[in-house]
PDB file with one MODEL, atoms N, CA, C and O in Angstrom:
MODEL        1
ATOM      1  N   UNK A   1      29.132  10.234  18.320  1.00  0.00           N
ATOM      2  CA  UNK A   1      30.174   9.307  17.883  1.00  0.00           C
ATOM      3  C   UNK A   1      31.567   9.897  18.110  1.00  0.00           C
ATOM      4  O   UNK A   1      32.490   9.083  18.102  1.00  0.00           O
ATOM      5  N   UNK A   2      31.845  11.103  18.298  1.00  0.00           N
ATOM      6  CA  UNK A   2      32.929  12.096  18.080  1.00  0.00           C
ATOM      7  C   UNK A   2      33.323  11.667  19.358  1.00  0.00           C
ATOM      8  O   UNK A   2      34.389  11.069  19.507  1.00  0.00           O
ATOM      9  N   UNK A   3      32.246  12.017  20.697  1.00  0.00           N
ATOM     10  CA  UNK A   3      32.695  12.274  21.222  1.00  0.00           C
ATOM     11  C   UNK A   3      33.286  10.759  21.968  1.00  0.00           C
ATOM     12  O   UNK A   3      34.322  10.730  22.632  1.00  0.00           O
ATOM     13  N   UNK A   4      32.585   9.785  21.764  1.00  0.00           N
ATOM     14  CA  UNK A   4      33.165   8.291  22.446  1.00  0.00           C
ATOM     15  C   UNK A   4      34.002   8.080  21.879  1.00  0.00           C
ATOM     16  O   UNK A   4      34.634   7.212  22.482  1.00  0.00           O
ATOM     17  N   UNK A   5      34.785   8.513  20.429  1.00  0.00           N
ATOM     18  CA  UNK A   5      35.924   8.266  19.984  1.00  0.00           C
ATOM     19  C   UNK A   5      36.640   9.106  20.688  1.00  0.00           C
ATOM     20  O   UNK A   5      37.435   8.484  21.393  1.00  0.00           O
ATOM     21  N   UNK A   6      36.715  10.250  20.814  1.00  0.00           N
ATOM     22  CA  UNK A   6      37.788  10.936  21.722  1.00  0.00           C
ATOM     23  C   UNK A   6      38.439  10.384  23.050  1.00  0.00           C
ATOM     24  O   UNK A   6      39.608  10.435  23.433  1.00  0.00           O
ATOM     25  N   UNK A   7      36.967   9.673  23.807  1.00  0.00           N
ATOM     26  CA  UNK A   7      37.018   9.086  25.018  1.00  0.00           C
ATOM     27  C   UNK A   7      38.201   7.899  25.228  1.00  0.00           C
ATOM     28  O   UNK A   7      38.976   7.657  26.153  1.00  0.00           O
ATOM     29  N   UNK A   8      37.925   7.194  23.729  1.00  0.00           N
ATOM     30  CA  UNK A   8      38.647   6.205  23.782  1.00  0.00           C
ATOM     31  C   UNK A   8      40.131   6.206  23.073  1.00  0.00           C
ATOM     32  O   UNK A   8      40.803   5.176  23.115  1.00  0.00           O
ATOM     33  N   UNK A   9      40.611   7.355  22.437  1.00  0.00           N
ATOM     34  CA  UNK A   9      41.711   7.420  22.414  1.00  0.00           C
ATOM     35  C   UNK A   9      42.672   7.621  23.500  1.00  0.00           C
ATOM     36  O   UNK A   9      43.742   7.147  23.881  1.00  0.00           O
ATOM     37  N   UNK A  10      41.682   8.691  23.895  1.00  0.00           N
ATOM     38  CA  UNK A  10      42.390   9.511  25.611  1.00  0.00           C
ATOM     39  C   UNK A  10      42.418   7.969  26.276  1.00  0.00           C
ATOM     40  O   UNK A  10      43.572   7.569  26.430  1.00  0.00           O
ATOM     41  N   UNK A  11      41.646   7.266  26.592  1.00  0.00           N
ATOM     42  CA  UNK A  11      41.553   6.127  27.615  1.00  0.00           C
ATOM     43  C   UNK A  11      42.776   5.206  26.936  1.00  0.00           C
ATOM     44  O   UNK A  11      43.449   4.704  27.836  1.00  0.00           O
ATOM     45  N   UNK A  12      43.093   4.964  26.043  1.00  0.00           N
ATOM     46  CA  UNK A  12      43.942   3.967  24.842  1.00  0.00           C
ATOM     47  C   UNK A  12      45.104   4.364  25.506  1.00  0.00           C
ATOM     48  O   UNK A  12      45.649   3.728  26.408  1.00  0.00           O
ATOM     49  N   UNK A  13      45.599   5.806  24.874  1.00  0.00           N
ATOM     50  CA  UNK A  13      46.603   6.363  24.922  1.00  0.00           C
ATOM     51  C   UNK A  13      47.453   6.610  26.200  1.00  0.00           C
ATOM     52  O   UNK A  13      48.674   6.764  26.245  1.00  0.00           O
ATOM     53  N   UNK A  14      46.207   6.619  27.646  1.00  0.00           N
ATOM     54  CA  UNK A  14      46.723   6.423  28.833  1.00  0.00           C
ATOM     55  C   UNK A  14      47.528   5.097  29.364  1.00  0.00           C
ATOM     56  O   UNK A  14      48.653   4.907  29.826  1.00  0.00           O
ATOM     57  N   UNK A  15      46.336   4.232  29.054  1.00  0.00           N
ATOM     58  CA  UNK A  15      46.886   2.528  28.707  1.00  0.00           C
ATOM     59  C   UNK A  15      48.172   2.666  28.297  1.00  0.00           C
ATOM     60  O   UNK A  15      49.097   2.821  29.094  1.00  0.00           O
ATOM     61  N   UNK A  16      48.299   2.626  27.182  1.00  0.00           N
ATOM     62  CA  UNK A  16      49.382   2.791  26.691  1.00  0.00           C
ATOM     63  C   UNK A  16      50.668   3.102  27.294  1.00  0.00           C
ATOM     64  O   UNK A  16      51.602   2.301  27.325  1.00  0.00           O
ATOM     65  N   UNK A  17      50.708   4.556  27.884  1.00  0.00           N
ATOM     66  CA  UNK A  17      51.396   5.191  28.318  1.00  0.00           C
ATOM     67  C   UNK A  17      52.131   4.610  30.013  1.00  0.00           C
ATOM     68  O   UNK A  17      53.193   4.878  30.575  1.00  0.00           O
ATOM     69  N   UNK A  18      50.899   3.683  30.404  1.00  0.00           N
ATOM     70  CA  UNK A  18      51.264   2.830  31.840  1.00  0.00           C
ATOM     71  C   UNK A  18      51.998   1.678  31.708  1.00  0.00           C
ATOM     72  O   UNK A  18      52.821   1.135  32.445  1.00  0.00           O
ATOM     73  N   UNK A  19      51.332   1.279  30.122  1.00  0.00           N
ATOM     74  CA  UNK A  19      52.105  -0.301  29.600  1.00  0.00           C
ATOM     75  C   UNK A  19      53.400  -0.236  29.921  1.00  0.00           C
ATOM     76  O   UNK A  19      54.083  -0.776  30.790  1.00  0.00           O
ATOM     77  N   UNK A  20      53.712   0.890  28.650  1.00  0.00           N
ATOM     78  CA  UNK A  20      55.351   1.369  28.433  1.00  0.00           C
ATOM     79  C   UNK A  20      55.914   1.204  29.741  1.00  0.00           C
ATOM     80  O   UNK A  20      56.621   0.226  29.982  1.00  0.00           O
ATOM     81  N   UNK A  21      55.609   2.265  30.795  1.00  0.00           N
ATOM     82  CA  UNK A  21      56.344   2.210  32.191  1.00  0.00           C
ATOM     83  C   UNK A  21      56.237   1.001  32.621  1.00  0.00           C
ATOM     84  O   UNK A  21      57.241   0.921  33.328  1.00  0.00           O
ATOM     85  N   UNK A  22      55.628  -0.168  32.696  1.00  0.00           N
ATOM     86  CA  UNK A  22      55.770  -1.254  33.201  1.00  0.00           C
ATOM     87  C   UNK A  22      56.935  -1.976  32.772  1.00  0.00           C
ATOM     88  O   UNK A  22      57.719  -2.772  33.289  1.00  0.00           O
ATOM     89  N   UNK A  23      56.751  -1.317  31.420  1.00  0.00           N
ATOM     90  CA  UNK A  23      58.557  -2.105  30.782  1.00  0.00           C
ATOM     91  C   UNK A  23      59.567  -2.593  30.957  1.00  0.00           C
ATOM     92  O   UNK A  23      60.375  -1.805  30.467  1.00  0.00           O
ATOM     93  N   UNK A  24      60.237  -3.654  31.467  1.00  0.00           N
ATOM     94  CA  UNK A  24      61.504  -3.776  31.786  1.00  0.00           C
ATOM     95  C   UNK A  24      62.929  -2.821  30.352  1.00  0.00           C
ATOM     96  O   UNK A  24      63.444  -3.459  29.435  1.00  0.00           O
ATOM     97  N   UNK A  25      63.150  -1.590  30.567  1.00  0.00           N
ATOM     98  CA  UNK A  25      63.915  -1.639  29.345  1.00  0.00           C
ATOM     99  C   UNK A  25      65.453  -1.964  29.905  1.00  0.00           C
ATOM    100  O   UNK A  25      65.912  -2.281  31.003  1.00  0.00           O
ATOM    101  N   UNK A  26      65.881  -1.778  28.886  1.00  0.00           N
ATOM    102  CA  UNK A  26      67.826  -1.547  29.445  1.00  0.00           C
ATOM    103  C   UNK A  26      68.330  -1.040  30.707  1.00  0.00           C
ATOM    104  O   UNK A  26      69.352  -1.397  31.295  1.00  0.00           O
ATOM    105  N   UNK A  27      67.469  -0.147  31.053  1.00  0.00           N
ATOM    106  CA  UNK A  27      68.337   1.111  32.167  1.00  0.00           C
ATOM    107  C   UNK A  27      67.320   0.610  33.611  1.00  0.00           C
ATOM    108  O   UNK A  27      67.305   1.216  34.682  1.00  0.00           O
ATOM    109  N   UNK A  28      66.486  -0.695  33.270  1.00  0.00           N
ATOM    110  CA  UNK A  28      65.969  -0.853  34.236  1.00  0.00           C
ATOM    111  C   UNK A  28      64.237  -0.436  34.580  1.00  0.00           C
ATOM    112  O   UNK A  28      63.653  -0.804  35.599  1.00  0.00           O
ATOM    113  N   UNK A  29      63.685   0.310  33.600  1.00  0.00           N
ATOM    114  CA  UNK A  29      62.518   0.559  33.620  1.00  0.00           C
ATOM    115  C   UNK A  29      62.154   1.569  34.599  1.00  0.00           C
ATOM    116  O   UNK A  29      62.925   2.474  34.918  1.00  0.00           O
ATOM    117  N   UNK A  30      60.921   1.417  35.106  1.00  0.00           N
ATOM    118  CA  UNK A  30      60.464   2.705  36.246  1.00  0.00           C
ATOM    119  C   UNK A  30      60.735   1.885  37.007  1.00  0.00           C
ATOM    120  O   UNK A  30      60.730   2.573  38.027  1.00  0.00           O
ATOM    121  N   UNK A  31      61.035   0.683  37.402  1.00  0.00           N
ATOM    122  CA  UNK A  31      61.045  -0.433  38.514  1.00  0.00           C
ATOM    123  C   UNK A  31      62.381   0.090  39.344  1.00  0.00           C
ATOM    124  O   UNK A  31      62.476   0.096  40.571  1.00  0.00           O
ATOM    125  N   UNK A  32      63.596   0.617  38.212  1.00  0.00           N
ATOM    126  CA  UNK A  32      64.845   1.265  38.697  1.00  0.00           C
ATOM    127  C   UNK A  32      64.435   2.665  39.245  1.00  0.00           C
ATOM    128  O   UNK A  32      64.775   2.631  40.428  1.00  0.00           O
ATOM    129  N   UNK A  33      63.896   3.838  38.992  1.00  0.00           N
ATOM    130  CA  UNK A  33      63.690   4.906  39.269  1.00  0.00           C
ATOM    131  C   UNK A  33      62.950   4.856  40.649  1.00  0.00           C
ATOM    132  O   UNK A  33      62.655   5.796  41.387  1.00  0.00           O
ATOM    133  N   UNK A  34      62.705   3.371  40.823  1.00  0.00           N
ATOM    134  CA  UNK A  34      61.812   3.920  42.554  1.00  0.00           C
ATOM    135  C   UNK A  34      62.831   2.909  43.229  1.00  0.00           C
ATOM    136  O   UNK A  34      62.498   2.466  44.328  1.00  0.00           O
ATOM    137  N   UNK A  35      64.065   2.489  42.674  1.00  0.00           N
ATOM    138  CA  UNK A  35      64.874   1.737  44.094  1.00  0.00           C
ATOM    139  C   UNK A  35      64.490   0.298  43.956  1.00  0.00           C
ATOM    140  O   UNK A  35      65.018  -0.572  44.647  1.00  0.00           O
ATOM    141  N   UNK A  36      63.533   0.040  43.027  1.00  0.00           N
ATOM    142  CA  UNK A  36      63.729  -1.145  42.599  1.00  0.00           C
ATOM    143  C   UNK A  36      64.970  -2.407  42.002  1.00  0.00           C
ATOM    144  O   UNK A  36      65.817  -1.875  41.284  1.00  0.00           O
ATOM    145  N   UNK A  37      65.124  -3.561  42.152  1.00  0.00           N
ATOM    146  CA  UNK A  37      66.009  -4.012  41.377  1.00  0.00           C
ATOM    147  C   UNK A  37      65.665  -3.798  40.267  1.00  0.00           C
ATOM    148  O   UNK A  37      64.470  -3.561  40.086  1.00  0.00           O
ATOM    149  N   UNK A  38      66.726  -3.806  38.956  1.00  0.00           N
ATOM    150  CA  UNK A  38      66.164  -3.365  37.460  1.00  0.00           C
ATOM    151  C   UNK A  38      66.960  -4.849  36.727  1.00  0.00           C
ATOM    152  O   UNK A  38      66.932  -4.996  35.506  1.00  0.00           O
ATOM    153  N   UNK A  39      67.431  -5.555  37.354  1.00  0.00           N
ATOM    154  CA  UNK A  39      67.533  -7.147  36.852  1.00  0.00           C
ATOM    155  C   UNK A  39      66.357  -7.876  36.667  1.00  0.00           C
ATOM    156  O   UNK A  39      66.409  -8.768  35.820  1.00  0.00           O
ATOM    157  N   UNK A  40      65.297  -7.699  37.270  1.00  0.00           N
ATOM    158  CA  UNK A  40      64.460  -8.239  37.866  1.00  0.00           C
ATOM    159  C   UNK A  40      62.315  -8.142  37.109  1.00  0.00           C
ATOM    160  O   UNK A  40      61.543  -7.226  37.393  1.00  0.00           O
ATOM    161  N   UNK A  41      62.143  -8.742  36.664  1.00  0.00           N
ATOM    162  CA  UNK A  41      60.896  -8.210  35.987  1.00  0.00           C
ATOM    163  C   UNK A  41      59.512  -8.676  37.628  1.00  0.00           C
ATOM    164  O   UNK A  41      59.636  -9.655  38.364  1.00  0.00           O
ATOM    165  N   UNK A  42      58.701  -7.915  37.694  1.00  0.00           N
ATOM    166  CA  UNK A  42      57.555  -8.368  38.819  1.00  0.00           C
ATOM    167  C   UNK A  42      56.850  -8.939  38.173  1.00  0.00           C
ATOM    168  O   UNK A  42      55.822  -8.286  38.355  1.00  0.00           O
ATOM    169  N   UNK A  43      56.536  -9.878  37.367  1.00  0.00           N
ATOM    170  CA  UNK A  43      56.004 -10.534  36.420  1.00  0.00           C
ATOM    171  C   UNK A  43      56.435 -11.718  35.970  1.00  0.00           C
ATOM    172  O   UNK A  43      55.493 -12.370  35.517  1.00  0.00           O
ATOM    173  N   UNK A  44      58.107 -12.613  35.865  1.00  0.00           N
ATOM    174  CA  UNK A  44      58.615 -12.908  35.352  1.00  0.00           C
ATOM    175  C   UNK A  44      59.675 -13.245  34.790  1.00  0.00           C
ATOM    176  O   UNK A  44      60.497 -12.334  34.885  1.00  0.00           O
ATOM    177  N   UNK A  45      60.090 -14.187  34.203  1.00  0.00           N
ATOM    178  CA  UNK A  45      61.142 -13.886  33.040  1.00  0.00           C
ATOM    179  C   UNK A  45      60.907 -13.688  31.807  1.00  0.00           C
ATOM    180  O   UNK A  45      61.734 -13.201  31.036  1.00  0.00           O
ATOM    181  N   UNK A  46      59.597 -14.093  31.450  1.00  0.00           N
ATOM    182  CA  UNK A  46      59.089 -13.871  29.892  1.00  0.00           C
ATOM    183  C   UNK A  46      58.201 -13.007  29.610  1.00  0.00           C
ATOM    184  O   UNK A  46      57.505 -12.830  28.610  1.00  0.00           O
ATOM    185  N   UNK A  47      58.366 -12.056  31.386  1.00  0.00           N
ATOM    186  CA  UNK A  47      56.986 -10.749  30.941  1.00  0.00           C
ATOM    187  C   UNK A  47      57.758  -9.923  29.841  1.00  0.00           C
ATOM    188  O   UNK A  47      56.879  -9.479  29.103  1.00  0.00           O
ATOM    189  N   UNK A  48      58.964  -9.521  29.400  1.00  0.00           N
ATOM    190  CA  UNK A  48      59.757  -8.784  28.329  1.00  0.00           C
ATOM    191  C   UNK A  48      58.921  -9.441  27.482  1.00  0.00           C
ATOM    192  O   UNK A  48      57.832  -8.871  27.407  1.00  0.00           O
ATOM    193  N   UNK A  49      59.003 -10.347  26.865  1.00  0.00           N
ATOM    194  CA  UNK A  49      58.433 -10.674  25.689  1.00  0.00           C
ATOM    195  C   UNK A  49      57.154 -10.527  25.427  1.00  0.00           C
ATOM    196  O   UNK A  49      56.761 -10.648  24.267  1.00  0.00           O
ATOM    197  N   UNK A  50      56.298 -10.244  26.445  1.00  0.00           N
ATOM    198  CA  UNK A  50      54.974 -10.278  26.638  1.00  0.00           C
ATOM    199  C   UNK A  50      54.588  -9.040  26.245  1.00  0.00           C
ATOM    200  O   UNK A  50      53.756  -8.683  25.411  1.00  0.00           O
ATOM    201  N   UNK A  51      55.331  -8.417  26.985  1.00  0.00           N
ATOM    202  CA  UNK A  51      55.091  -6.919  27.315  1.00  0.00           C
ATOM    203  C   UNK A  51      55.335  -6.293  26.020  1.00  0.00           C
ATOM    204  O   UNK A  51      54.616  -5.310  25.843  1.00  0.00           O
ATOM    205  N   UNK A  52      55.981  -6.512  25.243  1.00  0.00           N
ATOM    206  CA  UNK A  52      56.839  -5.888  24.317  1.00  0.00           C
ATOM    207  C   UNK A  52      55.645  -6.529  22.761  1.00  0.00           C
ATOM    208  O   UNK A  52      55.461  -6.084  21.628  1.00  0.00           O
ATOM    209  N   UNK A  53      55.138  -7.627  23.455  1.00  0.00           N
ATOM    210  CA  UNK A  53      53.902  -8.073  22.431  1.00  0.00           C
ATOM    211  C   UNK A  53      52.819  -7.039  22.384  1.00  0.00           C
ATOM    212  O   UNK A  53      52.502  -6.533  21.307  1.00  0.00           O
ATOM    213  N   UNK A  54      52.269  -6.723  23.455  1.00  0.00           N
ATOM    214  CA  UNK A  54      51.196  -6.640  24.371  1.00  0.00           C
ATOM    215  C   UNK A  54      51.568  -5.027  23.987  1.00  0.00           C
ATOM    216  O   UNK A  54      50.537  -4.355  23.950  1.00  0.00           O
ATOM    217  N   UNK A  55      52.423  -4.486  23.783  1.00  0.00           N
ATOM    218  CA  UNK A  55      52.438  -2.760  23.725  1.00  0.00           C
ATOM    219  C   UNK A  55      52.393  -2.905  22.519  1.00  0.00           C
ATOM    220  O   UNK A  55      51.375  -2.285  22.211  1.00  0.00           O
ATOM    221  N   UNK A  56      52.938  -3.428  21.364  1.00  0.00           N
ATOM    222  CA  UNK A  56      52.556  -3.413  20.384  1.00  0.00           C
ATOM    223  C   UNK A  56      51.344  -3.687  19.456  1.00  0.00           C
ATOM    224  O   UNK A  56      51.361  -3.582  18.229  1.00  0.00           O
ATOM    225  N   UNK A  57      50.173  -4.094  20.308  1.00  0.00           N
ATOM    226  CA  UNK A  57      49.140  -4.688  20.240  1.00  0.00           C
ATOM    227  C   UNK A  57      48.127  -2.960  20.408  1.00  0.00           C
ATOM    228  O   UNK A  57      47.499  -2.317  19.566  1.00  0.00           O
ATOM    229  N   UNK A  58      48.369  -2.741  21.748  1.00  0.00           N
ATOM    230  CA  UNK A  58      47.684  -1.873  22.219  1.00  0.00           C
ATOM    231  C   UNK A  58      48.454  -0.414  21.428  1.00  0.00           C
ATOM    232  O   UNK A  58      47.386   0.160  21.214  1.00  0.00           O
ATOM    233  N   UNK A  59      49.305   0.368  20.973  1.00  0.00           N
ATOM    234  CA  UNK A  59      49.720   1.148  19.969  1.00  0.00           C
ATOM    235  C   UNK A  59      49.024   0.717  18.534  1.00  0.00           C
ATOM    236  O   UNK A  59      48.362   1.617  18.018  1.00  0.00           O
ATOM    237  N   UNK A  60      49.078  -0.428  17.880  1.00  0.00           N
ATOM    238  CA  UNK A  60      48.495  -0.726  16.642  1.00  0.00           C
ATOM    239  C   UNK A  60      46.799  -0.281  17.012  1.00  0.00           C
ATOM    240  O   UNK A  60      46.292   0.364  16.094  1.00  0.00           O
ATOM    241  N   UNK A  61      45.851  -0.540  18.240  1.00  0.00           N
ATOM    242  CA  UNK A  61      44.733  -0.116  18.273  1.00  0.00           C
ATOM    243  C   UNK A  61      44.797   0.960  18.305  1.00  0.00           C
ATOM    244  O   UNK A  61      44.079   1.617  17.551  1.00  0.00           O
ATOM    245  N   UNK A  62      46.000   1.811  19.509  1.00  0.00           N
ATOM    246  CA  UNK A  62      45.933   3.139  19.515  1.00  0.00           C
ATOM    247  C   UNK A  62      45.944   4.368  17.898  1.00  0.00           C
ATOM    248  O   UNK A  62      45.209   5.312  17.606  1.00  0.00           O
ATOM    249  N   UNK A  63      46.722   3.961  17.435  1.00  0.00           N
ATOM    250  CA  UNK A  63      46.667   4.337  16.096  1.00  0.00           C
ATOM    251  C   UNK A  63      45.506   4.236  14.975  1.00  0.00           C
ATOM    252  O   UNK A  63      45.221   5.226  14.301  1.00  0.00           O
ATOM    253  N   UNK A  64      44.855   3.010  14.808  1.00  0.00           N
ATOM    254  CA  UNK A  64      44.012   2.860  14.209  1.00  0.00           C
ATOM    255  C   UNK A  64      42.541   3.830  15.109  1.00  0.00           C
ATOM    256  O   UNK A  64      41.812   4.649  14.549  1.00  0.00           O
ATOM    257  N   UNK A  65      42.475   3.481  16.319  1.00  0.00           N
ATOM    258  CA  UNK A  65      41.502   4.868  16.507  1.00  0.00           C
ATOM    259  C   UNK A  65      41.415   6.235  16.405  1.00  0.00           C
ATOM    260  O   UNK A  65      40.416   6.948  16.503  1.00  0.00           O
ATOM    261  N   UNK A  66      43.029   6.652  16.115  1.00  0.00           N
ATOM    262  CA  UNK A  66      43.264   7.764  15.229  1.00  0.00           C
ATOM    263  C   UNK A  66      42.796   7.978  14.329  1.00  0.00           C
ATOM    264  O   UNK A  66      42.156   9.004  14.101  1.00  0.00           O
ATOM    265  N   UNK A  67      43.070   6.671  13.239  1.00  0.00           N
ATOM    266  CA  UNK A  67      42.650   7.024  12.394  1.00  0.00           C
ATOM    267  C   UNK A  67      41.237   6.873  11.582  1.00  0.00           C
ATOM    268  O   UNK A  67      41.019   7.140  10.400  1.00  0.00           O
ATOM    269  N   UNK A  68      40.347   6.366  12.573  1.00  0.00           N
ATOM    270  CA  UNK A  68      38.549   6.644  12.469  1.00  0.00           C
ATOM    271  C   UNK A  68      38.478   7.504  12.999  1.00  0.00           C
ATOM    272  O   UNK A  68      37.719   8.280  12.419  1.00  0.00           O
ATOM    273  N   UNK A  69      38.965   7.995  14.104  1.00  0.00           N
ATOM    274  CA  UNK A  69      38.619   9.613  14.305  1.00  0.00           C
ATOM    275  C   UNK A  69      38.977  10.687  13.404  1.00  0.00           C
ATOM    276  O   UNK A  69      38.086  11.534  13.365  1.00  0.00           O
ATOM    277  N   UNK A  70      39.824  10.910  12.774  1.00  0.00           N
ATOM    278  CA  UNK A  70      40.712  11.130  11.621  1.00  0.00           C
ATOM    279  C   UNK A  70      39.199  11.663  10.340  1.00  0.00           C
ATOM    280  O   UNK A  70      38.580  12.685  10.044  1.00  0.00           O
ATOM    281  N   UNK A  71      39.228  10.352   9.993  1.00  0.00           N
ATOM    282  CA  UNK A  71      38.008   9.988   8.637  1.00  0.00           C
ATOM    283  C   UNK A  71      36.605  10.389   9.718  1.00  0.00           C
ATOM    284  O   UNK A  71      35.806  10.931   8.954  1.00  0.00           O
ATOM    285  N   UNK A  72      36.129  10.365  10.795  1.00  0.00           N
ATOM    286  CA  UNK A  72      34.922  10.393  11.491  1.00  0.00           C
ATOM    287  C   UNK A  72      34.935  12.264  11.222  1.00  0.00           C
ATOM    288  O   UNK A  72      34.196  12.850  10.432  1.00  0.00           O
ATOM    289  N   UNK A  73      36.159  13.020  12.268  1.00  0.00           N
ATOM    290  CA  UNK A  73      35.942  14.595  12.092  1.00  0.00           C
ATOM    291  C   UNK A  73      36.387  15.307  10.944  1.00  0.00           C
ATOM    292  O   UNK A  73      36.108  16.486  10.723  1.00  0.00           O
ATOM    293  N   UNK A  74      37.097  14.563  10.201  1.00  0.00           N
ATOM    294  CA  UNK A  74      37.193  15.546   8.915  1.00  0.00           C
ATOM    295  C   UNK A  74      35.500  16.193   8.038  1.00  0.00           C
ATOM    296  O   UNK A  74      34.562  15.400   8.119  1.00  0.00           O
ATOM    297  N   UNK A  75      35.297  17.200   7.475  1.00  0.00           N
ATOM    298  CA  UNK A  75      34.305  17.581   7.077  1.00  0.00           C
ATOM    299  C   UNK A  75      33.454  16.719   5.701  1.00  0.00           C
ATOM    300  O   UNK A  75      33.779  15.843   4.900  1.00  0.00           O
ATOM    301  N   UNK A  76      33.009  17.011   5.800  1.00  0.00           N
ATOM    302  CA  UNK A  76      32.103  16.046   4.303  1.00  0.00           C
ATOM    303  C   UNK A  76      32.863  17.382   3.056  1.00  0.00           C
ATOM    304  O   UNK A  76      33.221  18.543   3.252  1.00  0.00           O
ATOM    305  N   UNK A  77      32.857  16.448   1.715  1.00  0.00           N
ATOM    306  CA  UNK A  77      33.301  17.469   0.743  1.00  0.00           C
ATOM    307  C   UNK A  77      32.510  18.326   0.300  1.00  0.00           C
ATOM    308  O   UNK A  77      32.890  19.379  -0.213  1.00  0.00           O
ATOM    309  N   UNK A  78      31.061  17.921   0.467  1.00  0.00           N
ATOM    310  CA  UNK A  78      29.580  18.648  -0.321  1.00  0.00           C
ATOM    311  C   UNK A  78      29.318  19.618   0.710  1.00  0.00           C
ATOM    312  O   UNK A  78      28.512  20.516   0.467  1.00  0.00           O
ATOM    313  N   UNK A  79      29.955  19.551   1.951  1.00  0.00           N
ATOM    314  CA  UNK A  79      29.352  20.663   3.029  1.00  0.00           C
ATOM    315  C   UNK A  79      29.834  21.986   3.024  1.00  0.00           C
ATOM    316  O   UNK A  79      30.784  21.989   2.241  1.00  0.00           O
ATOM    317  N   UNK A  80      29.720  22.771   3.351  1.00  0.00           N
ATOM    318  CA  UNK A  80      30.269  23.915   4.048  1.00  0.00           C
ATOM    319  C   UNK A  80      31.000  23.563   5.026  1.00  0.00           C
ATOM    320  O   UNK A  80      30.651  22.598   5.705  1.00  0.00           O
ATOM    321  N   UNK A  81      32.509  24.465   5.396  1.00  0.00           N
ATOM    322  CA  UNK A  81      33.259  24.335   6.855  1.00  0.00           C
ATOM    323  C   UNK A  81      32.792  25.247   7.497  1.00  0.00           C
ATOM    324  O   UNK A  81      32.907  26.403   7.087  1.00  0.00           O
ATOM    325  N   UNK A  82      32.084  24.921   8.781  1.00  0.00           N
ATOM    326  CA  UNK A  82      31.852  26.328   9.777  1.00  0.00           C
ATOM    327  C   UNK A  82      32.993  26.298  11.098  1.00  0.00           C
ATOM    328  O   UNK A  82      32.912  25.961  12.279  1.00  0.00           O
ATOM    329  N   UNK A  83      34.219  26.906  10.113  1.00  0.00           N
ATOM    330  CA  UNK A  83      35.105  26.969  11.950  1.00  0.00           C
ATOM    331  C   UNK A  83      34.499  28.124  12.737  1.00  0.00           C
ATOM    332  O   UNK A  83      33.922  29.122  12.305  1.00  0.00           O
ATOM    333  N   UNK A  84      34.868  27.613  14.499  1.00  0.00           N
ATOM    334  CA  UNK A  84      34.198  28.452  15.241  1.00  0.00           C
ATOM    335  C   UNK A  84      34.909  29.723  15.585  1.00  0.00           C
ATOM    336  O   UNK A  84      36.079  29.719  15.969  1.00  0.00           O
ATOM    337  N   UNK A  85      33.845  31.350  15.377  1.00  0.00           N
ATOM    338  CA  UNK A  85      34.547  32.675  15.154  1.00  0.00           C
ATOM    339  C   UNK A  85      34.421  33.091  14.202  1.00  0.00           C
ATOM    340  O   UNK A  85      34.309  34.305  14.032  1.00  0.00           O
ATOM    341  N   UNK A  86      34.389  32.019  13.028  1.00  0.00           N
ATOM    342  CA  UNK A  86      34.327  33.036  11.575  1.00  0.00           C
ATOM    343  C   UNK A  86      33.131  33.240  11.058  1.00  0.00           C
ATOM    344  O   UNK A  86      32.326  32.314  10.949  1.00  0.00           O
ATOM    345  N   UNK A  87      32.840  34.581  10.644  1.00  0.00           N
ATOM    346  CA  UNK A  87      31.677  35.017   9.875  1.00  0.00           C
ATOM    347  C   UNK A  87      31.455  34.413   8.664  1.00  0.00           C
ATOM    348  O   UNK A  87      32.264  33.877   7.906  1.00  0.00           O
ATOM    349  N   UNK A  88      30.060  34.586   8.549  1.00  0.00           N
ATOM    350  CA  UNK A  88      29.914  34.111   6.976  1.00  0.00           C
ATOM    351  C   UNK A  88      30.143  34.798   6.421  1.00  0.00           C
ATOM    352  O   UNK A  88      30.106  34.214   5.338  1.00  0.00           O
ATOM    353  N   UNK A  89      30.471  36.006   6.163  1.00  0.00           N
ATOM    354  CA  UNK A  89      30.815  37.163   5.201  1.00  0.00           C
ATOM    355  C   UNK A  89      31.823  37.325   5.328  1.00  0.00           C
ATOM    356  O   UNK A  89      32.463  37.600   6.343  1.00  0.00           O
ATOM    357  N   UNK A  90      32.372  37.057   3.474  1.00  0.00           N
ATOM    358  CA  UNK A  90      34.007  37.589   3.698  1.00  0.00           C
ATOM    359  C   UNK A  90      34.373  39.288   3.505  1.00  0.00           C
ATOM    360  O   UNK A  90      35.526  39.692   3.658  1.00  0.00           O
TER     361      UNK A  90
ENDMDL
END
């Protein structure tokens, strides 16, 4: 379970991270940084609004799979912690 949650944050968080750059922001987005017009959305006139939905959508999941991974790897209270390296003898 650990480990498909990890999978899917990493996979989320990439998402994520491509959304954003698709962005039209102020300064023109990445659309400006490659010589693009930055007036201009490749999507639109109402991809801003979309987009700006649509990242907020995908961050609210991103977060919340934080935080089942969060509650998933934290230790049980009745257990023992075995971090890796340390002896059982203090």
């Amino acid at each position: 379970m650990a480990n498909i949650l990890n999978l899917l944050v990493i996979l989320t968080g990439i998402f994520l991270i491509g959304v954003v750059l698709i962005q039209r922001g102020k300064g023109g987005g990445l659309a400006g940084a490659f010589g693009g017009v930055g007036g201009s959305s490749p999507f639109g006139s109402k991809a801003g609004d979309t987009f700006t939905r649509f990242t907020i959508y995908v961050a609210a999941a991103w977060i919340l799979l934080i935080m089942v991974q969060v509650r998933v790897m934290s230790p049980s209270a009745d257990g023992p912690i075995n971090l890796p390296g340390a002896s059982g003898n203090p």
